[in-house]
C-alpha positions as CSV (number, residue, x, y, z in Angstrom):
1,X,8.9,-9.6,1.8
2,X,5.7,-9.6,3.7
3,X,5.2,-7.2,6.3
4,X,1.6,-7.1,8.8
5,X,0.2,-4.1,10.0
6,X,-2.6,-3.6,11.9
7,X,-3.9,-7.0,10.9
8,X,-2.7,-6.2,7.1
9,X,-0.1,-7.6,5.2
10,X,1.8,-6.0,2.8
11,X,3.9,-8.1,-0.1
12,X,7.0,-5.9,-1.5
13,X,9.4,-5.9,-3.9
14,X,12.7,-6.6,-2.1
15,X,15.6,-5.1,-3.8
16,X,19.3,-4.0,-3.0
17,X,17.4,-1.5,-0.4
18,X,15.2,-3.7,1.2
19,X,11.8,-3.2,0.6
20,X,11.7,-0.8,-2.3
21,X,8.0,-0.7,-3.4
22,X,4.4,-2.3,-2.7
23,X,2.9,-5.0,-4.4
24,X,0.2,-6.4,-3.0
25,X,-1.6,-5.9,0.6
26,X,-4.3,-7.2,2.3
27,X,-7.6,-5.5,3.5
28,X,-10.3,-7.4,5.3
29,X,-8.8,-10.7,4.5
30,X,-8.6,-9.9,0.6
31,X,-5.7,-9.2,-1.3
32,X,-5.3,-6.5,-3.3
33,X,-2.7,-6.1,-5.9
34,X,-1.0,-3.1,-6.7
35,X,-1.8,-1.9,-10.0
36,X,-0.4,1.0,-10.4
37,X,2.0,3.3,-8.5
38,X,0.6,6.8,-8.6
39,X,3.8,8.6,-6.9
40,X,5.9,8.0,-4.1
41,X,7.6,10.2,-1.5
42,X,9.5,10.2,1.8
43,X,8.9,11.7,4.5
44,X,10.9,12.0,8.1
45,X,10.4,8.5,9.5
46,X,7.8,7.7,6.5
47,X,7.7,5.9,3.2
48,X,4.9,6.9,1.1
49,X,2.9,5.8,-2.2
50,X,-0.3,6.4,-3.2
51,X,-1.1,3.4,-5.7
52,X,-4.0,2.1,-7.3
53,X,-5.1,-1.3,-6.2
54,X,-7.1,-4.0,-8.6
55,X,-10.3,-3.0,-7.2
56,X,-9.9,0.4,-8.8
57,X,-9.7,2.5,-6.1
58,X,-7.0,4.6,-4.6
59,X,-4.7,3.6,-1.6
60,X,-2.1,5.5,0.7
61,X,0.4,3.1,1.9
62,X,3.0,4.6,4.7
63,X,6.1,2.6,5.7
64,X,7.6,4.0,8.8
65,X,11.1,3.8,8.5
66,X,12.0,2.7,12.0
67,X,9.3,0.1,12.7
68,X,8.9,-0.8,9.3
69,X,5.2,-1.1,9.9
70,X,2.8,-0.1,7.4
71,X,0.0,1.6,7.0
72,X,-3.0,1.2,4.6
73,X,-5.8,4.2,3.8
74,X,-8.2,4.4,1.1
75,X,-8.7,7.8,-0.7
76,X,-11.7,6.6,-2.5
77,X,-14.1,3.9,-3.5
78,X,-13.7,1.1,-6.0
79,X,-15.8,2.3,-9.5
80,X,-18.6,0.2,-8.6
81,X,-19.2,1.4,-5.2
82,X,-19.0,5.1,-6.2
83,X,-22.3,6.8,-7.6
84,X,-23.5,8.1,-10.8
């Protein structure tokens, strides 16, 4: 199921519970697949994973539980874009 926040999408796997996890989201028009999920948590009103997209970097990614908007932050920069 796709969901759009804030201009984003964000592709999930849809299981038994609905949306259960992240796959793919979009940021400034390119999408991103989820790599790797790093962990996941809930919080009141929030579903949370912190994944690691295809570009490398890491990504927050909040589902709130009554709007079921999302949320998208990166924590850090691709490889490329971070210094030596």
């Amino acid at each position: 199921m796709e969901e759009e926040s804030n201009g984003r999408k964000v592709l999930c796997y849809a299981g038994y519970r609905g949306d259960q996890r992240p796959l793919a989201f979009w940021m400034s028009g390119r999408r991103m697949a989820v790599t790797k999920i790093l962990s996941a948590w809930i919080e009141p009103r929030q579903r949370c994973f912190k994944i690691r997209a295809d570009d490398g970097a890491r990504y927050l990614l909040y589902q709130n539980t009554d709007s079921l908007r999302w949320q998208v932050e990166r924590m850090d920069a691709p490889p490329e874009d971070r210094e030596s």
